[in-house]
VEXKOL-456353 format. One line per field, with one value per atom (N, C-alpha, C): atom name; x, y, z. Coordinates in pm, 1 decimal. Atoms other than C-alpha are relative to their C-alpha. Example, Ala and Ser with C-alpha at 12.3 -4.5 7.8 and 13.67 -1.06 7.14 Angstrom:
BEGIN
atom (N, CA, C, N, CA, C) .
x (89.0, 1230.0, 90.0, -82.0, 1367.0, -77.0) .
y (-119.0, -450.0, 120.0, -119.0, -106.0, 109.0) .
z (0.0, 780.0, 0.0, -6.0, 714.0, 73.0) .
//
This chain:
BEGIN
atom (N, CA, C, N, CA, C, N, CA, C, N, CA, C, N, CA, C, N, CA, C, N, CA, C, N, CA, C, N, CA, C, N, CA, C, N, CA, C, N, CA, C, N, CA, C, N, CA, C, N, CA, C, N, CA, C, N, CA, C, N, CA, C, N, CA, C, N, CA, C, N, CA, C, N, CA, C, N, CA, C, N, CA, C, N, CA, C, N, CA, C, N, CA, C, N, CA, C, N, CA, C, N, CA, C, N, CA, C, N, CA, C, N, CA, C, N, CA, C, N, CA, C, N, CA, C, N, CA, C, N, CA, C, N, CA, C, N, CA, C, N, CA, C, N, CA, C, N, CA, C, N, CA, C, N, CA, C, N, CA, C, N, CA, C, N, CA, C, N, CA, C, N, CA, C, N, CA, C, N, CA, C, N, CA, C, N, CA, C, N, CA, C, N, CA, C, N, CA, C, N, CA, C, N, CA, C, N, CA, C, N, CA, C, N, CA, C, N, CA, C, N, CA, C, N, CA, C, N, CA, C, N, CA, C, N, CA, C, N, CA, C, N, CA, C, N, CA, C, N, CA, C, N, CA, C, N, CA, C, N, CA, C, N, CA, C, N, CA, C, N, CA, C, N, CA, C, N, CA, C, N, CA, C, N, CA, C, N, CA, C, N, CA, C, N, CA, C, N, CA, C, N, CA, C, N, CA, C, N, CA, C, N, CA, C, N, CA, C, N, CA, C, N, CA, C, N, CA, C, N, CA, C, N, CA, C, N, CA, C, N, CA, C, N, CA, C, N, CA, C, N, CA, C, N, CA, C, N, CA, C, N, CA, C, N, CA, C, N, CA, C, N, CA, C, N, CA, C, N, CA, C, N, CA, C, N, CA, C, N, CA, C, N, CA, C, N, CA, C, N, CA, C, N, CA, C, N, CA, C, N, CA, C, N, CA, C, N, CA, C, N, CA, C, N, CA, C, N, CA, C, N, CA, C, N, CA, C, N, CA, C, N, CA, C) .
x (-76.1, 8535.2, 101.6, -116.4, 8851.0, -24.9, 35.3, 8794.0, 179.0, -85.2, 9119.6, 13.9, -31.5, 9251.3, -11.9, -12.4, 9363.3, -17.7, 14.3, 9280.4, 58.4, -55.9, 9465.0, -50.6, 34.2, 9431.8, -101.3, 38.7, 9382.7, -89.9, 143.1, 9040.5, 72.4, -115.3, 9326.0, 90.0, -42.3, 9503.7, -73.0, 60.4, 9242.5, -43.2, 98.8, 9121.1, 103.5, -95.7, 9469.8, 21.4, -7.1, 9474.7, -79.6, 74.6, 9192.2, 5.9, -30.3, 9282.3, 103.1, -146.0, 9643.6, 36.6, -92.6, 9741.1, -63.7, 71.7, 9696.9, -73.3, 45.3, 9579.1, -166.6, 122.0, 9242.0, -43.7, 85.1, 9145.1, -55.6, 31.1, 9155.2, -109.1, 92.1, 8944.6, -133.7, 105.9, 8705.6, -68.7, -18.5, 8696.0, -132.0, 67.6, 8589.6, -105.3, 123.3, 8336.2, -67.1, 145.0, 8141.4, -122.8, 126.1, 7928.9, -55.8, 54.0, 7876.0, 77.9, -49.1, 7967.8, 61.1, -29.8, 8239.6, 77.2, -79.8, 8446.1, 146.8, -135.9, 8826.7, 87.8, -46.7, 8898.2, -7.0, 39.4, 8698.2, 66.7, -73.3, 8862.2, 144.1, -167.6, 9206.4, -8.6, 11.3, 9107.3, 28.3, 22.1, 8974.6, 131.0, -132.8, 9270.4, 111.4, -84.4, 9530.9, 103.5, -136.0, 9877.7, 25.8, -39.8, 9861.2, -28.4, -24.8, 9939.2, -97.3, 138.9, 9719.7, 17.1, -53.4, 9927.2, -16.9, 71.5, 9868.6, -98.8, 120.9, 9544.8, -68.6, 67.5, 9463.0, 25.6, -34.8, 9655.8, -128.7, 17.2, 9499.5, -218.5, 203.0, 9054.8, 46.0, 2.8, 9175.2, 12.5, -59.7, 9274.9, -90.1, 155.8, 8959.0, -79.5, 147.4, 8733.7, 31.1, 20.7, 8881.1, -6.1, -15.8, 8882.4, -150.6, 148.8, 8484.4, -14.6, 11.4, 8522.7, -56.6, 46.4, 8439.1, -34.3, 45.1, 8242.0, 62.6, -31.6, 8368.3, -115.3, 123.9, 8074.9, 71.1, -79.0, 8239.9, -187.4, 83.5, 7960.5, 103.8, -32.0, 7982.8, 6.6, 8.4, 8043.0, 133.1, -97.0, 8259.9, 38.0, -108.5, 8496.4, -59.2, 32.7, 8478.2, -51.6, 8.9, 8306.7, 19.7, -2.7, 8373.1, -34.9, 58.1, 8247.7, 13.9, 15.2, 8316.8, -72.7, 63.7, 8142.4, -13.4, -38.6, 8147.4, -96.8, 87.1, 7983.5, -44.4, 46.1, 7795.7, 131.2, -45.2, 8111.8, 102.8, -85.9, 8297.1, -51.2, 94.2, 8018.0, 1.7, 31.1, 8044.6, 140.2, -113.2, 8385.3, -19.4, -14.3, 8240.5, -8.1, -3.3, 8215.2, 181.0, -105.8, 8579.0, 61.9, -84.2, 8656.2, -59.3, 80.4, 8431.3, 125.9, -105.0, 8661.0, 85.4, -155.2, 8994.4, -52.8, -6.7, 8860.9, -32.0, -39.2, 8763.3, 106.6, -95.6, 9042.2, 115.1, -107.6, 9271.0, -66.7, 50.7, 9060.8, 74.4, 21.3, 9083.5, 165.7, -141.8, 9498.5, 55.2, -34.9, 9514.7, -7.3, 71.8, 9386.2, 97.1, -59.9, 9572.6, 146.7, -92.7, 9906.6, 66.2, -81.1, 9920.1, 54.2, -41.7, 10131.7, -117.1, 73.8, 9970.3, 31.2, -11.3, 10124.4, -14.4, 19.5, 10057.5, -127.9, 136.9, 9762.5, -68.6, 82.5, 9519.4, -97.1, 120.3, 9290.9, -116.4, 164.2, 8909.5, -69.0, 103.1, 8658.9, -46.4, 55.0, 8563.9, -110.3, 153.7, 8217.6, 47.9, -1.9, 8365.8, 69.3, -65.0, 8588.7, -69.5, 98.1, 8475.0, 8.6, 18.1, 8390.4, -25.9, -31.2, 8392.2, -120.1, 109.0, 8170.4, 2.5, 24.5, 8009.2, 36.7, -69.2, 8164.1, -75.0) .
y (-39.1, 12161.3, 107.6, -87.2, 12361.0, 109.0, -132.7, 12709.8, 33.5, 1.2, 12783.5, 174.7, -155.3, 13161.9, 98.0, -97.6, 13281.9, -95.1, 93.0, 13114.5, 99.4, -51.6, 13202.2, 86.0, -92.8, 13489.2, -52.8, 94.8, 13213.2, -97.3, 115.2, 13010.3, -131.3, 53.3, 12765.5, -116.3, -0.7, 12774.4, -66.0, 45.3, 12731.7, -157.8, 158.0, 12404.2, -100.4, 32.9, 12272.2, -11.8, -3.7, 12341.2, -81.3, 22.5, 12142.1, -147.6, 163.7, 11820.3, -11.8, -33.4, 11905.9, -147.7, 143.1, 11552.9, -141.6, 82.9, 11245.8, -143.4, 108.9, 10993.5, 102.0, -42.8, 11275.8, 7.3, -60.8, 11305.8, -136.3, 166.8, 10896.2, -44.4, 1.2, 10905.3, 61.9, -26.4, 11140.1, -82.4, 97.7, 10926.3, -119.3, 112.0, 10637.5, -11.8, -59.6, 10826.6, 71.7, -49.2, 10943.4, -23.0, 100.0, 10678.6, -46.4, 52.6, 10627.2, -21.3, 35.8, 10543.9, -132.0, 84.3, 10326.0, -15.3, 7.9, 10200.0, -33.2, -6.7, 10206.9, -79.4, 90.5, 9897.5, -16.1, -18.1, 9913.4, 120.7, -124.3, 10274.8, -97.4, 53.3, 10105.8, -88.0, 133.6, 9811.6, 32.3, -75.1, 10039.1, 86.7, -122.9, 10319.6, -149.7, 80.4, 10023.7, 18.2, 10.3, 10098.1, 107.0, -109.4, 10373.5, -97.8, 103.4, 10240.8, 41.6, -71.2, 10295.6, 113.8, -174.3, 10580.3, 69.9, -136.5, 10783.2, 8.2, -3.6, 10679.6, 73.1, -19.9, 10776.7, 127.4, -126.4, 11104.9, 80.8, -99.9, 11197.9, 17.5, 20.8, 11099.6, 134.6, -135.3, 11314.1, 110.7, -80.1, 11567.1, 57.0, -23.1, 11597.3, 15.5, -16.1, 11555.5, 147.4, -103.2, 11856.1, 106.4, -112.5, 12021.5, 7.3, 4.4, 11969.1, -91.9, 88.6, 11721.4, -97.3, 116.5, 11413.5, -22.2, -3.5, 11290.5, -130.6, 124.1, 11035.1, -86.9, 73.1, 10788.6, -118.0, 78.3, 10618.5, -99.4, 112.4, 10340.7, -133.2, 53.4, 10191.3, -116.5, 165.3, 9789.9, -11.3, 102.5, 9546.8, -70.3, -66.0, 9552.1, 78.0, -58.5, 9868.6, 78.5, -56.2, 10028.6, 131.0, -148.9, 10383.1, -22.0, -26.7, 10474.5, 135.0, -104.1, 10762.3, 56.9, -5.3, 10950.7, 126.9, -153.8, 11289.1, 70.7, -103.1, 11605.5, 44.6, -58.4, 11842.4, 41.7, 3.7, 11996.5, -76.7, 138.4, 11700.9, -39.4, -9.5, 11660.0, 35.5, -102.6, 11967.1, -10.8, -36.4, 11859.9, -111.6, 93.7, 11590.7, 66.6, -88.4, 11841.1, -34.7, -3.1, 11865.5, -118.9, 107.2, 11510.2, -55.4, 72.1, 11450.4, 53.0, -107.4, 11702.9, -35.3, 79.4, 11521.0, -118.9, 162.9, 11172.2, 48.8, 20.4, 11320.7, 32.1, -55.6, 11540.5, -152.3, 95.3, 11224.4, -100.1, 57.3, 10961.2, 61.1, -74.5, 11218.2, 10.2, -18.2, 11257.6, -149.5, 72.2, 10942.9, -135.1, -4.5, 10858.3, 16.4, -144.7, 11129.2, -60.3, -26.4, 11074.0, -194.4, 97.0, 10651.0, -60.3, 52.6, 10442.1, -120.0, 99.6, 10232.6, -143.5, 162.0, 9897.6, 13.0, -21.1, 9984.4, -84.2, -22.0, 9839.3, 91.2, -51.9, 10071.8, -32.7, 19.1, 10039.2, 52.4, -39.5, 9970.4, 116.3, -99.4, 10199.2, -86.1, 85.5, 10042.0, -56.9, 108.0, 9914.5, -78.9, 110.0, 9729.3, -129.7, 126.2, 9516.2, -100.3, 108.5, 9213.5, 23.4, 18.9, 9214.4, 132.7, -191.1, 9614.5, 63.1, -75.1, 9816.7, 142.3, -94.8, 10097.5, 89.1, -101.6, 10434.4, 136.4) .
z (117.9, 9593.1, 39.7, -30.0, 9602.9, -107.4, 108.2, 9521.0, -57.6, 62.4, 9266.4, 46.4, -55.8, 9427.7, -163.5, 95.2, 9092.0, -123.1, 92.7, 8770.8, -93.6, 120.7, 8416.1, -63.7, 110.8, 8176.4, -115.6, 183.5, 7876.2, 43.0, -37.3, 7956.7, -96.4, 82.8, 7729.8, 133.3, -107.9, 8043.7, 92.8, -135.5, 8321.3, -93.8, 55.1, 8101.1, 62.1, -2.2, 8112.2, 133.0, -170.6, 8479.7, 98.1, -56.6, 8530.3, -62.9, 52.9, 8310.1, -74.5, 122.1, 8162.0, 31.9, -37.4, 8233.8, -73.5, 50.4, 8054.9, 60.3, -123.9, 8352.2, 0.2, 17.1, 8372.1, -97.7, 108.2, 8067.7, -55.6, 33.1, 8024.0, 91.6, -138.2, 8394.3, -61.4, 95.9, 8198.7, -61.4, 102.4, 7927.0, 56.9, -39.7, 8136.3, 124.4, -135.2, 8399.4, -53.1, 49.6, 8115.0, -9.4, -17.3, 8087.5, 88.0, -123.1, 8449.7, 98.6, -119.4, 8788.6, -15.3, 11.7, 8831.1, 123.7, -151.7, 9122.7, -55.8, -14.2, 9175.9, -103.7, 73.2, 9027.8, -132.8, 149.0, 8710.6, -50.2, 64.6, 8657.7, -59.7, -12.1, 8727.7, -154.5, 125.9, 8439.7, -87.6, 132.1, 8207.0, -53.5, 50.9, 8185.1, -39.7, 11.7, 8205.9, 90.0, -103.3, 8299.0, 100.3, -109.8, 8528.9, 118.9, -125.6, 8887.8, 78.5, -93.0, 9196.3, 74.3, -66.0, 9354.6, -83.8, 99.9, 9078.8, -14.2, 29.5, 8977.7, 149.8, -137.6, 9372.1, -2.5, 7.3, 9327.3, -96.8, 96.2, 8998.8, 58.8, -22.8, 9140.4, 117.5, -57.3, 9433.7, -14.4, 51.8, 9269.0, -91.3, 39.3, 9056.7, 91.1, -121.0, 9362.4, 24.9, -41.4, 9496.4, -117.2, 130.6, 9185.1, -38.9, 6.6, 9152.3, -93.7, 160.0, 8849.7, 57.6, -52.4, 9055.5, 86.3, -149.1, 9313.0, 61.6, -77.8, 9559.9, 115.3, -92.7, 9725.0, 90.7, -75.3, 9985.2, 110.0, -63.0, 10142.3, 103.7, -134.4, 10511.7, -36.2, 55.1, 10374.2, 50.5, 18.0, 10463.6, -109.2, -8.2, 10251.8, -27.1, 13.9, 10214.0, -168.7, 132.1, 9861.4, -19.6, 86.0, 9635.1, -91.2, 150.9, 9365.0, -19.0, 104.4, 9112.8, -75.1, 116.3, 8928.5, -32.4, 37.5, 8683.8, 88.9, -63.2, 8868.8, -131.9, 120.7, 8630.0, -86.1, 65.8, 8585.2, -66.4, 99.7, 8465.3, -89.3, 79.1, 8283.2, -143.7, 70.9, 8128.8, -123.2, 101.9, 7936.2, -88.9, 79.4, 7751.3, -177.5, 140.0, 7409.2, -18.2, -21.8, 7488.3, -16.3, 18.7, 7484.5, -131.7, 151.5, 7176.8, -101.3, 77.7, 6990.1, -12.1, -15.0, 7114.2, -65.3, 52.0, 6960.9, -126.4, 159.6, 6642.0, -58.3, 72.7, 6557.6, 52.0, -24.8, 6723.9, -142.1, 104.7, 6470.1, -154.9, 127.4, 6174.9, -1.8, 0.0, 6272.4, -22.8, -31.7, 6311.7, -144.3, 115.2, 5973.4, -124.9, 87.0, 5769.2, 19.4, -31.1, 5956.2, -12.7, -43.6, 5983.2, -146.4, 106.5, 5720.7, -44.9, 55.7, 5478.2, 47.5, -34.4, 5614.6, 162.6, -142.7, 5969.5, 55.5, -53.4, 6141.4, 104.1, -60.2, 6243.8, 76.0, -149.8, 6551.3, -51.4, 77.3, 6440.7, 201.7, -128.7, 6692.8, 99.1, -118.9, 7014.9, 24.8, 1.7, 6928.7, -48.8, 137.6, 6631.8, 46.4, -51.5, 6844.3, 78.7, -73.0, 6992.9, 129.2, -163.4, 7347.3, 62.5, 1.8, 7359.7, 22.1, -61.2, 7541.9, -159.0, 91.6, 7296.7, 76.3, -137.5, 7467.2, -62.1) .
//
């Protein structure tokens, strides 16, 4: 893990410093529920490409958020998966889906269609 020299005044700040981006916080998202490998990340998020997606896991690993399991196989396998403290921001992402839900709610037009919750859809993993 990469020790951070100086971290922010505003614990606001150091959070932001540690998932200000919206490619980690979707990686979160989808390494809450478990270990997943490269590809399945890649599926799940969608359109982010693989140079980024490669930027943004490294970039967590050294940041302590994620672990990287690299296994001796032909081809070769990885796998992902949260550390404690990656773990530790799932309050944090609960918080972003209700207040997003509850904005999302409040803020959309009546002739709009709104997006049901991800159990409700067919084929849809419960998250």
């Amino acid at each position: 893990m990469q020790q951070i020299k100086e971290l922010p005044a505003c614990p606001v700040e150091t959070t932001l410093m540690l998932i200000g981006d919206k490619w980690k916080v979707l990686i979160l998202r989808d390494l809450l529920p478990g270990t997943k490998r490269f590809g399945e990340l890649k599926k799940s998020i969608g359109s982010v490409s693989q140079k980024v997606l490669t930027a943004q896991l490294r970039d967590m690993e050294e940041k302590g958020l994620v672990n990287r399991q690299v296994y001796a196989e032909v081809p070769p396998r990885v796998e992902y998966s949260l550390t404690d403290l990656g773990k530790s921001l799932k309050p944090i992402l609960d918080a972003m889906w209700t207040w997003g839900k509850a904005t999302k709610h409040r803020t959309a037009r009546p002739n709009k269609k709104v997006c049901a919750p991800a159990h409700t859809r067919a084929g849809a993993r419960l998250r």
